[in-house]
C-alpha positions in Angstrom: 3.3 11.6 1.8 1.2 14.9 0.4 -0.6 16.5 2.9 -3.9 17.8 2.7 -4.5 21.1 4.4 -6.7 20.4 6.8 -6.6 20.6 10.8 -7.3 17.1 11.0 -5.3 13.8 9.8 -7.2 12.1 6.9 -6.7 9.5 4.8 -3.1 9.3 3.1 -3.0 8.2 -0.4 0.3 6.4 -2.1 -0.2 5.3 -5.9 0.7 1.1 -6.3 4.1 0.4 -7.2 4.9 4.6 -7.1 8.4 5.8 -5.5 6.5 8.2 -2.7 3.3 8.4 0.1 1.1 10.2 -0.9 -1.1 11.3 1.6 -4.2 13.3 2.3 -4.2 14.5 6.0 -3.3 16.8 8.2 -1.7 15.8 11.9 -3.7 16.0 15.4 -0.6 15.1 17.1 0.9 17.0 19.5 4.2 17.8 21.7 3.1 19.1 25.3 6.7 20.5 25.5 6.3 23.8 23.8 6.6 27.1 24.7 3.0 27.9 26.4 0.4 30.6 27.3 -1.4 31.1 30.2 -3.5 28.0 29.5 -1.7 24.5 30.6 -0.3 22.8 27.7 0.1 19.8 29.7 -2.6 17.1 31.2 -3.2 16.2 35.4 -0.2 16.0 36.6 1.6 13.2 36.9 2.0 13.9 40.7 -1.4 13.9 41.1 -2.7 10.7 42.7 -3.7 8.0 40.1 -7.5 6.5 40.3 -7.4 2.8 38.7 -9.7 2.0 36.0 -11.9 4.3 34.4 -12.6 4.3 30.6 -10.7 7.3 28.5 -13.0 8.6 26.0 -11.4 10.1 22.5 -12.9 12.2 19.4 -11.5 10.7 16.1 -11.0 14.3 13.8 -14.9 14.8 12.2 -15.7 13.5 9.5 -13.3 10.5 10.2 -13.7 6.7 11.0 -11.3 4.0 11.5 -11.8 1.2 8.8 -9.2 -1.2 8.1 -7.3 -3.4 11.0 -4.9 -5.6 8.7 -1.3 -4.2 9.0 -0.5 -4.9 5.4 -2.7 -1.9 4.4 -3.8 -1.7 0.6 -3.7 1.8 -0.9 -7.3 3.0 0.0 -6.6 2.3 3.7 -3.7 4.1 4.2 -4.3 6.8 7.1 -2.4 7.8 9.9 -5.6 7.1 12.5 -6.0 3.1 10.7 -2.5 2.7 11.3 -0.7 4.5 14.2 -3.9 5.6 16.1 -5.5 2.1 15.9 -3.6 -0.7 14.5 -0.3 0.2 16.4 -2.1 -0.4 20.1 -2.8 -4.1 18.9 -0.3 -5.0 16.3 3.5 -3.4 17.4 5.5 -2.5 14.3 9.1 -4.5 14.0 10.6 -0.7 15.5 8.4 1.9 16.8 9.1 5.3 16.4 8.0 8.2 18.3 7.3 8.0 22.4 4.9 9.8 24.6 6.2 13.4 24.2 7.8 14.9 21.2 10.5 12.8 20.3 10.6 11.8 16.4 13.3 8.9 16.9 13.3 5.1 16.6 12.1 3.6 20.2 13.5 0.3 21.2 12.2 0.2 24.5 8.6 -0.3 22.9 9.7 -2.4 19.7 9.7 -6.3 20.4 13.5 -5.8 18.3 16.3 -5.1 20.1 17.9 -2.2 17.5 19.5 -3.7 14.4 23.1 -4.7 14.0 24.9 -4.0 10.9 28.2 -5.4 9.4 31.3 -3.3 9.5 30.6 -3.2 5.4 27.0 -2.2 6.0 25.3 -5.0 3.5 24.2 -7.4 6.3 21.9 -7.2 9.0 21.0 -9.3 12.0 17.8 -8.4 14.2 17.0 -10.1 17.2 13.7 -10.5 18.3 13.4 -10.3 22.4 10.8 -13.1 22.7 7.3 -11.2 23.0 4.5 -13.3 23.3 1.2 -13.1 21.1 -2.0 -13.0 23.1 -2.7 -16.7 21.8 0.6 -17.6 23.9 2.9 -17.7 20.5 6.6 -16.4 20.3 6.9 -13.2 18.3 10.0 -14.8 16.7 11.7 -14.8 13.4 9.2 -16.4 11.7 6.7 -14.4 12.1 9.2 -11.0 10.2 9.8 -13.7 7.3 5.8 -13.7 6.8 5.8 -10.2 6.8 8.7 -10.1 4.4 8.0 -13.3 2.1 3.9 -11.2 1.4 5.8 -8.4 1.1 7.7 -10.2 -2.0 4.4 -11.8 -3.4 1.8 -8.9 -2.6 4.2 -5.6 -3.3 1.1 -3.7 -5.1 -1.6 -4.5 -2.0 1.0 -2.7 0.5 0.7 1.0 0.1 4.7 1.7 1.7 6.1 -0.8 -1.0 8.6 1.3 -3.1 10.0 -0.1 -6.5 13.8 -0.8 -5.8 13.6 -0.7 -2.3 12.6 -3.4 0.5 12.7 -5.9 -0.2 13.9 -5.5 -3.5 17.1 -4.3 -2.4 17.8 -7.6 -0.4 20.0 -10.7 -1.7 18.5 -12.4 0.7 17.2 -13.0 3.9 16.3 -15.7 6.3 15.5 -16.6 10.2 19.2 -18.1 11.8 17.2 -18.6 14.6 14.0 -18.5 16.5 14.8 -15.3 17.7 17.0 -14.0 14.6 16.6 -12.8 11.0 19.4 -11.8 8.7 18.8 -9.7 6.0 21.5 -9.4 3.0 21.5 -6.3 1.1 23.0 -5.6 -2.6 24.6 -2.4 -1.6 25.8 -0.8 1.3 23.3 1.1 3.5 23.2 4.0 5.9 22.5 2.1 9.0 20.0 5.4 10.1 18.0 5.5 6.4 17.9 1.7 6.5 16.6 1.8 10.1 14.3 4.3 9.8 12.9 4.1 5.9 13.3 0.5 5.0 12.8 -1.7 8.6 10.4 0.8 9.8 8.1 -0.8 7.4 7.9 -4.6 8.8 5.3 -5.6 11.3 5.4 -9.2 12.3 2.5 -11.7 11.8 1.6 -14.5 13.9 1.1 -18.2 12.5 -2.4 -17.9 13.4 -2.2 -15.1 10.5 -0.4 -18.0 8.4 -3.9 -19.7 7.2 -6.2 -19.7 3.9 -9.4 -20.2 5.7 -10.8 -19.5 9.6 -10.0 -22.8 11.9 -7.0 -23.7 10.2 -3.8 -25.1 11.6 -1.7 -21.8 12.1 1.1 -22.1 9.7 -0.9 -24.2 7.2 -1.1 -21.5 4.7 2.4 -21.7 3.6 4.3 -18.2 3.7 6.6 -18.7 6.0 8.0 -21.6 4.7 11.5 -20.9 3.6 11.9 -23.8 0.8 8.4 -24.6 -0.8 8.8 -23.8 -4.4 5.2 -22.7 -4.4 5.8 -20.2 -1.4 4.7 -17.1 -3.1 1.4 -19.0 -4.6 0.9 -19.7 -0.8 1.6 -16.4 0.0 -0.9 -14.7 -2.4 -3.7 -17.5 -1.2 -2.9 -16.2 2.7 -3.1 -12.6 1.8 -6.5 -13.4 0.0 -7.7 -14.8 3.4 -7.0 -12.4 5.6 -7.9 -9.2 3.6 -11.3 -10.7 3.0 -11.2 -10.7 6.6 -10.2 -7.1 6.6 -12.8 -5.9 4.4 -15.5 -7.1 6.7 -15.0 -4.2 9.5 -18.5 -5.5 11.2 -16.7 -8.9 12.8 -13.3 -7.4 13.8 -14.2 -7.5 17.6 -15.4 -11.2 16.9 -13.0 -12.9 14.4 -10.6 -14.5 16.1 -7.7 -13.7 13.3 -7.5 -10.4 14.6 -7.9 -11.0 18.7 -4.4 -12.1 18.7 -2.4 -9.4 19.0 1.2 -8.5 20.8 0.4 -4.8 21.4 -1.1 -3.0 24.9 -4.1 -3.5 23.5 -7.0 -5.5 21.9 -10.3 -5.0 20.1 -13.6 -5.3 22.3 -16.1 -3.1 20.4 -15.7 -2.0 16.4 -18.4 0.1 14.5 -19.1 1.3 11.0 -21.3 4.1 12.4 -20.3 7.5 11.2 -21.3 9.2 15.0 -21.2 8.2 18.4 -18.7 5.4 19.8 -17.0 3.6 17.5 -14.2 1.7 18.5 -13.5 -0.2 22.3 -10.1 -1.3 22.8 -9.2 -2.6 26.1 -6.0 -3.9 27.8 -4.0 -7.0 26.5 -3.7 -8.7 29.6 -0.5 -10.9 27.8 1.5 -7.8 26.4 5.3 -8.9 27.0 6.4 -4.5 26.8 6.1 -1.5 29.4 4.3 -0.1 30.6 1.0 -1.7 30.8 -2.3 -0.1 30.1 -3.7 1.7 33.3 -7.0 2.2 32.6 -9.7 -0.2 31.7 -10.9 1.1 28.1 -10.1 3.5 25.4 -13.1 4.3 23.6 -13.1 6.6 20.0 -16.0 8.7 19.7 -17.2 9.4 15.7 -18.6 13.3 14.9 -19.3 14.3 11.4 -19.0 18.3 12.1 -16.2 19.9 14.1 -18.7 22.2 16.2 -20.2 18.6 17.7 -16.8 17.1 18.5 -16.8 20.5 20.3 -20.3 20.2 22.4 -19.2 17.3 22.9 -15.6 18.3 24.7 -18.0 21.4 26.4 -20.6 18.6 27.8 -17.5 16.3 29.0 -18.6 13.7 26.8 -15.2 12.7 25.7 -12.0 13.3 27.6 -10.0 14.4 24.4 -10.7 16.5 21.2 -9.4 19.0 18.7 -10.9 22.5 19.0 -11.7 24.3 16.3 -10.0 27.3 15.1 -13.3 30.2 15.4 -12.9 28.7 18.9 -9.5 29.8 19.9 -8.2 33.3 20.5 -5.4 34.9 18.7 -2.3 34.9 19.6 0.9 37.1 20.6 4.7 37.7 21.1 5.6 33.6 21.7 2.7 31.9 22.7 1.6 28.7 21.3 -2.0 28.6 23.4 -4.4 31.4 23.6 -4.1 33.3 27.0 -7.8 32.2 27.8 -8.7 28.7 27.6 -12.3 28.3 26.1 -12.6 25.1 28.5 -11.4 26.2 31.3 -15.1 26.0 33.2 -15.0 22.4 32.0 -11.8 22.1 33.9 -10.1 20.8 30.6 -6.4 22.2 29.7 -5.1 23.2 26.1 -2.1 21.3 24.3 -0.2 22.0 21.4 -0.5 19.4 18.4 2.5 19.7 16.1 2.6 17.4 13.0 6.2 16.4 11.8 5.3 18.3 8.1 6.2 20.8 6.0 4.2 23.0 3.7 4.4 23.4 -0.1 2.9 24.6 -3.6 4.6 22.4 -6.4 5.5 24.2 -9.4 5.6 22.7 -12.8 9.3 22.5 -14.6 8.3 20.8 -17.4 5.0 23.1 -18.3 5.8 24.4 -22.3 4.8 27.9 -21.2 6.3 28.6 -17.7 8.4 25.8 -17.1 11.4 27.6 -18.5 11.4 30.6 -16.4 10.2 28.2 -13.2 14.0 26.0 -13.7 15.5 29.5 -13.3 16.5 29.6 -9.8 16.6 33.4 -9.1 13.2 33.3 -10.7 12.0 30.8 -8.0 13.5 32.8 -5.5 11.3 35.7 -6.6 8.4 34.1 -5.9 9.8 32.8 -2.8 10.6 36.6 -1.7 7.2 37.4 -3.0 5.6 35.1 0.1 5.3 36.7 3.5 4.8 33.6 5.7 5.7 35.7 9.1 2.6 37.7 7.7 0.0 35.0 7.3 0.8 33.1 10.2 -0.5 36.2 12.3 -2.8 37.9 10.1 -4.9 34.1 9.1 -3.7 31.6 11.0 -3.9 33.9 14.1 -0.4 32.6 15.0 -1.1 28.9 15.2 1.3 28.3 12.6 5.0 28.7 11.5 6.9 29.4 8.3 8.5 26.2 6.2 11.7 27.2 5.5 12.8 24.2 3.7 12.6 20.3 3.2 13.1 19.3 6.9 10.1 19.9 9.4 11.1 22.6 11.8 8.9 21.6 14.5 9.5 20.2 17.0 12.9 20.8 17.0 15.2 17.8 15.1 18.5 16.7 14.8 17.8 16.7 11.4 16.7 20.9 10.5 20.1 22.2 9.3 20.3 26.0 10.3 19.8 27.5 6.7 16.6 26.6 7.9 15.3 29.7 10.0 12.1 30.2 10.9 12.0 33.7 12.6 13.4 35.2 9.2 10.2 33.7 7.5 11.4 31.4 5.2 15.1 30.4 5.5 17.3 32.4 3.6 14.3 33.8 1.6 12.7 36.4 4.0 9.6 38.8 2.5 10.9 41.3 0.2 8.9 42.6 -2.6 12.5 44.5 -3.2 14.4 41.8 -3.5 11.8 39.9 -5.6 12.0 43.0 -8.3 15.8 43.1 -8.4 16.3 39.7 -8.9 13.5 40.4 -12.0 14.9 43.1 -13.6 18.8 42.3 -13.2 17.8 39.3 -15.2 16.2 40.8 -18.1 13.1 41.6 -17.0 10.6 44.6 -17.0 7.2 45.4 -15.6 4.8 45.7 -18.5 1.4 46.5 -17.5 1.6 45.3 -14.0 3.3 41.8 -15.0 7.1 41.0 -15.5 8.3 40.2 -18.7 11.4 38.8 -20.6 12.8 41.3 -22.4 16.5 40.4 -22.5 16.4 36.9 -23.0 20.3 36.6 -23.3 19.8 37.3 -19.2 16.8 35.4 -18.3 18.1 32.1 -19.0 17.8 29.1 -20.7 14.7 28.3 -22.7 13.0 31.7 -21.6 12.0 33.5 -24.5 11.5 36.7 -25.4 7.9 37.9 -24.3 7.5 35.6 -21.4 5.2 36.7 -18.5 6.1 35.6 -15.2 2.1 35.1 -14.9 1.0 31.4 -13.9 -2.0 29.8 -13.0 -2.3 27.7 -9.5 -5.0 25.1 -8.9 -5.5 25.6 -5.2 -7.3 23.1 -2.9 -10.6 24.4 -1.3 -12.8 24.1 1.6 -10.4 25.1 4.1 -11.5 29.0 4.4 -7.9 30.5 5.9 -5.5 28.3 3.6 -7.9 29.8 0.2 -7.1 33.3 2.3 -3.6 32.5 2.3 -3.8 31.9 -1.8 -6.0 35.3 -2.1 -3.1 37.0 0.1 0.2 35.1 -1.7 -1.9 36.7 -5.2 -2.1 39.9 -3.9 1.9 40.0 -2.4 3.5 38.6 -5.7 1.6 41.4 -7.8 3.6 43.8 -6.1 6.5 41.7 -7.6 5.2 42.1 -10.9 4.3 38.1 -10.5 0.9 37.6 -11.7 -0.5 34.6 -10.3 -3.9 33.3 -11.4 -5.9 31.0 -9.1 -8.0 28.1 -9.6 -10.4 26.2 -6.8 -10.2 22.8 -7.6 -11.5 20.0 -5.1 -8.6 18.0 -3.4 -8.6 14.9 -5.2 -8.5 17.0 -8.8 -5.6 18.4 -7.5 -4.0 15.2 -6.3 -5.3 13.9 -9.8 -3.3 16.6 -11.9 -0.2 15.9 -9.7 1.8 13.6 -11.2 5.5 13.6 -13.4 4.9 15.0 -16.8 7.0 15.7 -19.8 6.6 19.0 -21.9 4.2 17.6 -24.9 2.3 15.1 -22.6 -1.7 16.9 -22.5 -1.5 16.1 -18.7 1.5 19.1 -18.5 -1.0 21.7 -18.9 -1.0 22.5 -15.1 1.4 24.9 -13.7 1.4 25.4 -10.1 -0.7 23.3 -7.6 -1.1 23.6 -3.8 -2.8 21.1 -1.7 -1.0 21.4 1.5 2.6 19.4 1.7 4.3 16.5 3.3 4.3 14.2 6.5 7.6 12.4 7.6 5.8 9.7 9.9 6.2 6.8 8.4 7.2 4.1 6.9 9.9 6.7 6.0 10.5 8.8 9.2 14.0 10.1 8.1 13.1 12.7 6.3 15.5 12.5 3.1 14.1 13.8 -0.3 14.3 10.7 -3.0 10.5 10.4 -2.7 10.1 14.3 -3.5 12.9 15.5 -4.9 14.9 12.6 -6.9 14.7 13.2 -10.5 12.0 10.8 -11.4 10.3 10.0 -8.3 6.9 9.5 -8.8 5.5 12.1 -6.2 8.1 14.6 -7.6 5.2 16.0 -9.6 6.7 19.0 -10.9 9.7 17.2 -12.4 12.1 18.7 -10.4 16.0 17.4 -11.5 19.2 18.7 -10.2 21.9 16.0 -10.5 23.5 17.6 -7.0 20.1 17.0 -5.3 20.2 13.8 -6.2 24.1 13.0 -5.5 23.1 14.5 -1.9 20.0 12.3 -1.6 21.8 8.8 -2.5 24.9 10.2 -0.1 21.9 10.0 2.8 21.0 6.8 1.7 25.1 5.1 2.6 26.2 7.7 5.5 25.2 8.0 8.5 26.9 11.4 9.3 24.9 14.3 10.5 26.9 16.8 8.1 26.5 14.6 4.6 22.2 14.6 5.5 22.3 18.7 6.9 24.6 18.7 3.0 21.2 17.5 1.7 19.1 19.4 3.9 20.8 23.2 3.1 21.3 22.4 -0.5 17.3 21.8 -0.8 16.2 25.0 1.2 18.0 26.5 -1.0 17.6 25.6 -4.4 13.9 25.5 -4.0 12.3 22.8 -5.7 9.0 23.5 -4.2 7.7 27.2 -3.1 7.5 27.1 0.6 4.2 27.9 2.2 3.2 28.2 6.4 2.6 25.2 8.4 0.3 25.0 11.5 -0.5 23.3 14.2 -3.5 22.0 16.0 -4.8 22.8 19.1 -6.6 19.4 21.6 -8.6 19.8 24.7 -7.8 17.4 27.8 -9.8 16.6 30.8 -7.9 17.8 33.4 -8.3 14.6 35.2 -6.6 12.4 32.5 -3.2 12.6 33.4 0.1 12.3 31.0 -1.1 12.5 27.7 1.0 13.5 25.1 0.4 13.5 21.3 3.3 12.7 19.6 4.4 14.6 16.1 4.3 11.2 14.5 1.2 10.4 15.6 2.4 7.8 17.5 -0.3 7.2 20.5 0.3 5.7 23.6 -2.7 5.5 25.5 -0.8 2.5 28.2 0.9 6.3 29.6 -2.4 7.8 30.0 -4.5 7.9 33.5 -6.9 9.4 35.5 -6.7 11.0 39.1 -8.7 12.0 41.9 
């Protein structure tokens, strides 16, 4: 899903029936594992003795409020803080992924699934449910994935993961075997990893009390479960009718009974529209089946609409957690991740790291009539690559709360899936800073500097479709109103003209930019745009393995700048039926090298924690686990 370049998560947006996420938000999640300054990356520890009760308070990112509680989330829903930050502690995905630390894998221990089972030919398979009880005293059983699975088939556009081709699509069939079973029967023969992690990461059972076309009904009435009734997907659009009309009035959702059953840690108590102050109460489930229970006896969300309140608000102790802003940290040196004074230290709060699981882009048009031709040449895209000093920015802008991308696998926090092509301390992978290189590239291909600007001049060397006369000049349509990524775009201008790249910049607001960026074909008016950078791409979910089809696949909708290589896409589909670390690092090396996006720096957020809330941890994925979480004396 695109990412916004923000230090906060917003909302992510994915376009109705489209191949990819799209997504608008940057992550405030966090590993408390890293490499550390001074300051204490970590919360109380969990030595310290525990004080029951108590009621954590959090700051939601400014500007941001939670909105939508329905699990099937519609497109203008679809944010990481609705879903994994709010929904999630109520409503437990089929598998959960993340834990309370850094990991990025699936997590059966929290999932009411035991982990999957998959024929020997990899076209069937069986989940078990472990028999997790709804707060209403219902079985989360079989049953209640086939609902999931049977709106999924009658309401694909109103679900914002829903991918043309994929689930359900790609199932024969599927049905419960038992009360505590569900068999799914694919058309081809899966990767038992992808499948896991792409395709059942999206599934979130439903109760039969969900199963209804009007408040008071007889759970199950509504029809969508049923496995037989001709008219099942009739009964399945009236259900879905039901309970987003339920959804869309966020006033009642700490009164309507639809949404107080829940099989998570946690359940609704208070809910808000307000754009400030406390917004959301959610206390313990008293009837969750998992571990570990909740400890405390609320978790409250706090609304600001600027950054500098969240942080009088942190300073004052008003909340227990919130992001800090950037003018508020110091820089940073050598291999810290904190500053070496912690501006809350009086407040007796410590400092922890808040890593997303992201990487960082500009797209680049291939099928633009004017540039497009020079931009499919690879040694010219390794140019501007070469023309990028990330090591640079990340200590000169971002102060050194960042890291270079290096490729098409997140590098942080460290992943069985970031093949070693992939390194970091050269800057970008196997395309370190080198105005040098970037000119002898140029000029061994037929190119020479005229006026400043490289220019075709042999075009039997500069490659196909390149024609004689060609600038390497290109305009990018950069996203604004965050102040050190539009110095980042002044500073990649200003390193590329010593490449003889002349690069032309454009503000545009994000949703232009995420307007312009869509598939286009040479004589379509819509091709006009040539380079466009609005931040990049989180892996955290539905799709947490992070394969390329939705970004790099020729003809994936959110492969905006028509990007095709038929050996990227033979190496995506290869992920997609192995399950061998080598075939997906294949993938993984092929794409950091070939470039079919210009790698930018990533960063990282940095949270404040009172020092009396003990083992908090924000996950990469943004997977929040506030049952862990404390206080002490």
């Amino acid at each position: 899903m695109f990412r916004n370049r923000r230090r906060a998560r917003m909302a992510r947006i994915v376009a109705a029936g489209a191949a990819a996420l799209l997504a608008v938000g940057i992550a405030a999640c966090s590993s408390s594992s890293g490499t550390t300054s001074s300051s204490s990356s970590a919360t109380a520890s969990s030595t310290a003795a525990a004080v029951a009760g108590g009621t954590i308070k959090e700051a939601l990112p400014s500007g941001l409020t939670l909105n939508y509680i329905f699990p099937y989330v519609p497109l203008t829903n679809a944010n990481e803080y609705n879903t994994e930050g709010f929904q999630y502690l109520m409503y437990r995905p089929l598998y959960m992924f993340g834990n309370n630390g850094d990991s990025v894998a699936v997590n059966y221990p929290l999932s009411p699934a035991a982990a999957p089972v998959y024929s020997p030919d990899g076209k069937t398979v069986t989940i078990n449910l472990k028999g997790w009880k709804w707060s209403n005293g219902e079985t989360v059983d079989a049953a209640d994935v086939v609902f999931w699975l049977n709106m999924m088939k009658a309401e694909p556009e109103n679900y914002y993961g829903y991918v043309p081709g994929l689930l359900p699509d790609n199932l024969t069939s599927y049905s419960a075997t038992s009360t505590d079973t569900v068999v799914l029967h694919l058309k081809a023969a899966v990767s038992s990893i992808w499948f896991t992690y792409n395709q059942l990461a999206e599934i979130t059972p439903m109760p039969m009390a969900w199963d209804v076309t009007s408040a008071g009904a007889k759970a199950g009435s509504g029809g969508c479960t049923t496995d037989s009734a001709a008219d099942k997907w009739a009964k399945c659009d009236a259900v879905y009718k039901f309970l987003s009309g339920q959804a869309a009035n966020a006033k009642t959702y700490a009164t309507n009974p639809v949404w107080q059953v829940v099989d998570g840690p946690w359940k609704l108590s208070m809910f808000s529209t307000a754009s400030s102050g406390p917004v959301t109460t959610l206390v313990p489930n008293k009837s969750y089946s998992g571990s570990p229970k909740a400890q405390v006896d609320a978790l409250t969300f706090y609304a600001y609409t600027e950054d500098s309140e969240e942080y009088t608000a942190l300073k004052t102790g008003q909340v227990d957690i919130g992001i800090i802003p950037d003018q508020d940290l110091g820089t940073l040196s050598g291999s810290q991740t904190l500053p070496s004074a912690n501006p809350l230290s009086s407040e007796s709060y410590n400092l922890q790291t808040a890593y997303s699981y992201s990487i960082e882009y500009f797209e680049i048009n291939f099928n633009n009539p004017a540039i497009g031709p020079a931009f499919k040449q690879l040694y010219v895209r390794q140019a501007i690559q070469d023309s990028i000093d990330q090591l640079g920015m990340v200590k000169a802008i971002q102060r050194g709360y960042g890291y270079p991308t290096s490729g098409g696998v997140p590098s942080q926090p460290t992943n069985q899936w970031t093949p070693s092509v992939e390194d970091e301390n050269s800057g970008a992978g196997p395309y370190a800073f080198s105005n040098a290189n970037a000119k002898a590239l140029l000029t061994s291909h037929g190119w020479t500097e005229q006026n400043g600007v490289m220019t075709c001049t042999d075009p039997s060397k500069c490659g196909t479709g390149v024609k004689a006369g060609t600038k390497l000049s290109f305009t990018m349509d950069y996203a604004t109103g965050v102040t050190w990524s539009e110095q980042e775009d002044a500073v990649m201008k200003s390193d590329m003209a010593q490449s003889g790249i002349q690069l032309n910049l454009v503000p545009q607001t994000f949703d232009t930019i995420i307007g312009e960026s869509v598939p286009c074909t040479a004589t379509q008016p819509s091709c006009k745009w040539q380079a466009l950078n609005f931040g990049g791409w989180n892996f955290n979910g539905p799709g947490y393995e992070p394969t390329g089809e939705p970004l790099y696949q020729t003809g994936a909708s959110s492969n905006a700048g028509s990007y095709s290589d038929p050996q990227e896409d033979k190496l995506i589909n290869e992920t997609h039926t192995s399950n061998s670390l080598s075939v997906f690092q294949d993938y993984a090396t092929y794409t950091a090298e070939q470039l079919p996006v210009i790698w930018t720096p990533n960063y990282y957020n940095v949270e404040g924690v009172n020092g009396k809330l003990a083992n908090v941890s924000f996950n990469p994925l943004f997977t929040q686990l506030p049952e862990y979480w404390y206080f002490t004396k």
